[in-house]
C-alpha positions in Angstrom: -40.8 -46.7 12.1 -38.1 -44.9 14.3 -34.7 -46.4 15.5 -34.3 -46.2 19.2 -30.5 -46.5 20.6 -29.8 -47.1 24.3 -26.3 -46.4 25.3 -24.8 -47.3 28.4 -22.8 -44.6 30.1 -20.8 -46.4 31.6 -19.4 -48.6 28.7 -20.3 -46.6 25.9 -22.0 -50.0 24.1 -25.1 -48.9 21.8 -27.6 -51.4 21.9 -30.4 -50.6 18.9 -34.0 -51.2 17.9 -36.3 -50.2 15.5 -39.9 -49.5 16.2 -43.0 -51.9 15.0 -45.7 -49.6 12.5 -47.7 -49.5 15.8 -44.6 -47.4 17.8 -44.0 -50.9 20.0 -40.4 -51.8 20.3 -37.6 -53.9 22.5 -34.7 -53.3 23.8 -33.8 -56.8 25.3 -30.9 -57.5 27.5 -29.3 -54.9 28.3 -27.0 -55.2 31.2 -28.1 -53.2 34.3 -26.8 -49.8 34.5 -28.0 -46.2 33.2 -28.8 -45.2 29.8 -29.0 -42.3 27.4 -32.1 -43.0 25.1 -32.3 -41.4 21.6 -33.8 -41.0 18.0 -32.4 -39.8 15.2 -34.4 -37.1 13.3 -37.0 -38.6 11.0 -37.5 -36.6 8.0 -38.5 -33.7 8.2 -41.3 -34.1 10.8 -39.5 -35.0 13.9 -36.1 -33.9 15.6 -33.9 -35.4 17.3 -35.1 -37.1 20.5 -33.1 -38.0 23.8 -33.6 -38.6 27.1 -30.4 -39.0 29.5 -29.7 -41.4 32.7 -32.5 -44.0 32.5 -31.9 -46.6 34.9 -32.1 -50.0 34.4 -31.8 -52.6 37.3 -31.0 -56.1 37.3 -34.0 -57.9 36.1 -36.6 -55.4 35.5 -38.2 -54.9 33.2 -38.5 -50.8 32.3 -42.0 -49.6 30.0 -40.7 -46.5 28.2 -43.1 -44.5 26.3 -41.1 -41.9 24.0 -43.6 -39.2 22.3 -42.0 -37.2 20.1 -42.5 -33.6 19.3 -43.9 -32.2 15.9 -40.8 -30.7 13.8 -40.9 -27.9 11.3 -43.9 -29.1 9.2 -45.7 -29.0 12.1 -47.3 -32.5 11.5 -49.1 -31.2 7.8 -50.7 -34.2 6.6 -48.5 -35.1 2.9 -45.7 -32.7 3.7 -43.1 -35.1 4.4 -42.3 -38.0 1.9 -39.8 -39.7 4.2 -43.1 -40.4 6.8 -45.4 -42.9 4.6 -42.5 -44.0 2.6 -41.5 -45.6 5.6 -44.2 -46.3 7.1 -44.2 -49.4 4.0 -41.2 -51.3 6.0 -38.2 -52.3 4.6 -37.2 -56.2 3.2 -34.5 -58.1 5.0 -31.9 -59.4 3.4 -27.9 -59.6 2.8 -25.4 -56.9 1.1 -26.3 -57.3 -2.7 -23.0 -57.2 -5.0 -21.9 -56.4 -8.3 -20.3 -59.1 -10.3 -16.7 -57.9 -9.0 -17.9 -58.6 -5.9 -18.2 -55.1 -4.8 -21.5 -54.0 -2.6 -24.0 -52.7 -4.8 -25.5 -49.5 -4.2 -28.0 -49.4 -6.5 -31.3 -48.8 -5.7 -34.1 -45.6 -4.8 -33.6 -44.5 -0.8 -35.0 -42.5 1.3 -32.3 -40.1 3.3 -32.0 -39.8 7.1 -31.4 -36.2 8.3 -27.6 -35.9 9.1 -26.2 -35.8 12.9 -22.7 -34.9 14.0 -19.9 -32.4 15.2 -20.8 -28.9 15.4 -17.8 -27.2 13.0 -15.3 -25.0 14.6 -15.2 -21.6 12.8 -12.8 -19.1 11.9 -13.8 -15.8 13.2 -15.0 -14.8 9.5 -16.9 -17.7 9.3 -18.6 -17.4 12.7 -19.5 -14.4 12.1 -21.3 -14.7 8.9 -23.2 -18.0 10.4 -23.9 -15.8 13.4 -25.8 -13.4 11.0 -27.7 -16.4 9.2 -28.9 -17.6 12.3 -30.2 -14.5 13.4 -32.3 -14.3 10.8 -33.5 -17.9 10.8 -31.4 -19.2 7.5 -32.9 -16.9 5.1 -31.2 -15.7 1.8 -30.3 -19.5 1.3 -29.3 -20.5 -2.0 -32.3 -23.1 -2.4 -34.4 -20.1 -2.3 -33.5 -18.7 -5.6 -33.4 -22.5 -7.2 -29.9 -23.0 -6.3 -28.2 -26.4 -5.0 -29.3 -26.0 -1.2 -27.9 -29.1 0.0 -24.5 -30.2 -1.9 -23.5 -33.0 1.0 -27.0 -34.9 -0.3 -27.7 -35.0 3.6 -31.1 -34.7 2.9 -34.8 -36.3 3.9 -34.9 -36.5 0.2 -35.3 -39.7 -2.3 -32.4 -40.8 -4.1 -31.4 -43.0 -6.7 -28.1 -45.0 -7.3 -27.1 -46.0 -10.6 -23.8 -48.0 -10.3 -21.6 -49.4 -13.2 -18.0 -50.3 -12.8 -16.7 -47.4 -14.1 -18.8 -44.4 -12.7 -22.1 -44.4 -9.5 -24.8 -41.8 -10.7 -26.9 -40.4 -7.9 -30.0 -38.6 -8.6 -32.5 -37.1 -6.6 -35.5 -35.0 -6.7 -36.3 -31.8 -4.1 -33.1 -29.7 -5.2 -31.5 -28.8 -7.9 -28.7 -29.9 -9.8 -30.3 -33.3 -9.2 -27.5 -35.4 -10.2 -24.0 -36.5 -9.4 -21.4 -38.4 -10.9 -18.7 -40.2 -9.3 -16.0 -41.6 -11.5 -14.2 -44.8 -10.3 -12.1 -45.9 -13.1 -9.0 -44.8 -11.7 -9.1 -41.3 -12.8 -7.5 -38.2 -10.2 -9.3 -34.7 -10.4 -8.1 -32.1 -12.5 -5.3 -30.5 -11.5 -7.3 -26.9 -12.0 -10.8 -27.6 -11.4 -13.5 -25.5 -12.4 -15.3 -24.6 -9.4 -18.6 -25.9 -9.5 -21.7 -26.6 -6.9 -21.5 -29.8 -6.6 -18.0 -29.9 -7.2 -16.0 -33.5 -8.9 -15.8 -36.6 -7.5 -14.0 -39.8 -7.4 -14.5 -43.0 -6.0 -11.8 -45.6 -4.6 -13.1 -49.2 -2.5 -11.6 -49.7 1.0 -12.9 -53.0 1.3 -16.2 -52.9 0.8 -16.5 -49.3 1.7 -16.8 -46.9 -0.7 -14.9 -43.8 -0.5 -15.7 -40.8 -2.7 -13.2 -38.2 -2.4 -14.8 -34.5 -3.9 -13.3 -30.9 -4.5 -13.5 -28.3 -6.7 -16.6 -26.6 -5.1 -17.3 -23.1 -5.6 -18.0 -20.9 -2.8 -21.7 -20.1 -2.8 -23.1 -22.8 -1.6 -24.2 -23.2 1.9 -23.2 -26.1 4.5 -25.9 -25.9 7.0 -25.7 -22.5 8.0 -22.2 -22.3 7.7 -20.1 -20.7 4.7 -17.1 -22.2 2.9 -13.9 -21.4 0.3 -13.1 -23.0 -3.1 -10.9 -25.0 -0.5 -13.5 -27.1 0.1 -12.4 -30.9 0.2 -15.6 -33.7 1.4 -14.6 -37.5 1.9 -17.8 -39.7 2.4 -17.6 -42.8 3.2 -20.8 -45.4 2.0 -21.2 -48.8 3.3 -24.4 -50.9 2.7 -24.2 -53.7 5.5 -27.4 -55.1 4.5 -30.0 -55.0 1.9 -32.0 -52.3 3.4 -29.6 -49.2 4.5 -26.7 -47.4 3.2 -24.7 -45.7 6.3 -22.7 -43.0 5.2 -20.0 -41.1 6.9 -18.5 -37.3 5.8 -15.4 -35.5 6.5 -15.7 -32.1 6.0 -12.6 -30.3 5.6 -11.8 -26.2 4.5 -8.7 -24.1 6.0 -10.2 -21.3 4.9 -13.3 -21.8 7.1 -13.1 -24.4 9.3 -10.3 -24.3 12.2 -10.1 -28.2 12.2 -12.2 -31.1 9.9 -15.3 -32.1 11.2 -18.0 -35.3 10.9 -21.1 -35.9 10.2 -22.9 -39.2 9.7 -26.5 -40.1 8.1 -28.5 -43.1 6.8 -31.0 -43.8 3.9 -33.1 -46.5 4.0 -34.6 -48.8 1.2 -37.1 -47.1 -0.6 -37.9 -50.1 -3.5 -41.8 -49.2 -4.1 -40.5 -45.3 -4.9 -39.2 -43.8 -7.6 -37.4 -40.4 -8.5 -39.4 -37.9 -10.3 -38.9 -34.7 -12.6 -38.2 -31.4 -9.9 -38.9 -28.2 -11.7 -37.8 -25.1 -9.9 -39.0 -21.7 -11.6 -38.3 -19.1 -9.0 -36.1 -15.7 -9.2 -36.7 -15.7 -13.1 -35.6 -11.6 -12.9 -34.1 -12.2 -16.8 -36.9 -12.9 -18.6 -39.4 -10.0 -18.7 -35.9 -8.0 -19.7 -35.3 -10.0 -22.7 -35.7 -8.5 -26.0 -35.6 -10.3 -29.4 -33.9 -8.4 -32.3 
């Protein structure tokens, strides 16, 4: 299933859908004028689709046929969970909630690769990006079993564990495979050890959750782009129905970054799934060296 978004230029009004198991779907009145058609990514298979200045007139009705084009696994039967775990379809239903009244988050999901801003860089920065790109992202720190994606942006499957105290997320696909984020009230440390996935805390804006991190060290990659121990991340997670969790992230770093920039993602209901044991055994340079006395 794929979500299809029409927006009127014009207005700027989205008007959304989401495709039938057979790729059918409907876009139903939508007021006559020109539209920009487009799909988010879909796991790791597909890209991001869009089609600019479709015309719609005044009681037509328009057949589009949207094909979209392989992504990186180059359509490898098995090589993308996100594919038949959604191809199961998602329950309906309204916004579970804790007994506080609070959305509940818990649950197993299947992540929606993130869209957004392209980063403005400090001439450092750009450069060092520049460099990564040229050589197609290689040297990555997932490559030597190291967290390669510390903003959980991910096609990956994740798990929420919620109490009123402290959300656990895990996932499987990259290492650390877990984060905690503490809402009982408690600020960060006032010299935090620098860490991967650095420490977070959680505060309710109505019934928005948002999780306010820092404290990252400096190795870790965000996309293709570098970062400082000034690192500071503010996502914001809604779930406005039973099915999908939208999330929202703020990406700020002085040191990197020459203003704060978004990104957005979505993971879906995944409730026939469940996260399993990743092992990652790569770059083990140590262990023929070691000798026992």
């Amino acid at each position: 299933m794929a979500r299809i978004e029409a927006t009127n230029v014009a207005t700027g009004i989205p008007y959304k859908a989401i495709s039938a198991a057979n790729g059918g779907y409907t876009l139903s009145q939508l007021p006559a004028g020109t539209y920009d058609i487009t799909i988010p990514p879909i796991g790791f298979t597909f890209p991001r689709f869009q089609r600019k200045n479709v015309e719609v007139m005044a009681g037509q009705s328009l057949h589009l046929d949207l094909r979209l084009a392989w992504g990186g696994n180059l359509g490898t039967p098995g090589d993308d969970i996100s594919t038949w775990v959604r191809s199961k379809g998602r329950p309906n239903g309204p916004t579970p909630r804790m007994l506080d009244g609070k959305p509940d988050f818990s649950g197993v999901w299947i992540g929606n690769p993130a869209e957004g801003e392209d980063a403005v860089l400090l001439s450092w920065a750009e450069t060092i990006t520049k460099e990564r790109r040229g050589r197609d992202g290689s040297g990555n720190p997932g490559e030597s079993c190291l967290p390669g994606d510390i903003l959980l942006v991910n096609a990956f499957l994740y798990k929420v564990i919620q109490t009123p105290s402290v959300i656990a997320i895990l996932w499987e696909g990259n290492v650390p495979g877990v984060m905690q984020v503490f809402l009982d009230g408690r600020g960060h440390p006032k010299v935090p050890f620098p860490s991967w996935m650095g420490h977070s805390t959680g505060s309710w804006d109505g019934d928005t959750l948002v999780v306010d991190t820092v404290g990252f060290n400096d190795m870790s990659w965000i996309r293709l782009y570098p970062h400082t121990e000034m690192l500071h991340v503010i996502q914001r997670y809604r779930r406005p129905d039973l099915a999908h969790i939208e999330k929202e992230l703020t990406i700020e770093d002085p040191g990197t970054f020459a203003k704060p920039w978004k990104m957005h993602t979505s993971w879906d209901l995944a409730p026939s799934e469940e996260v399993q044991e990743y092992i990652c055994n790569e770059s083990e340079k140590d262990v023929p060296h070691m000798k026992g006395k």
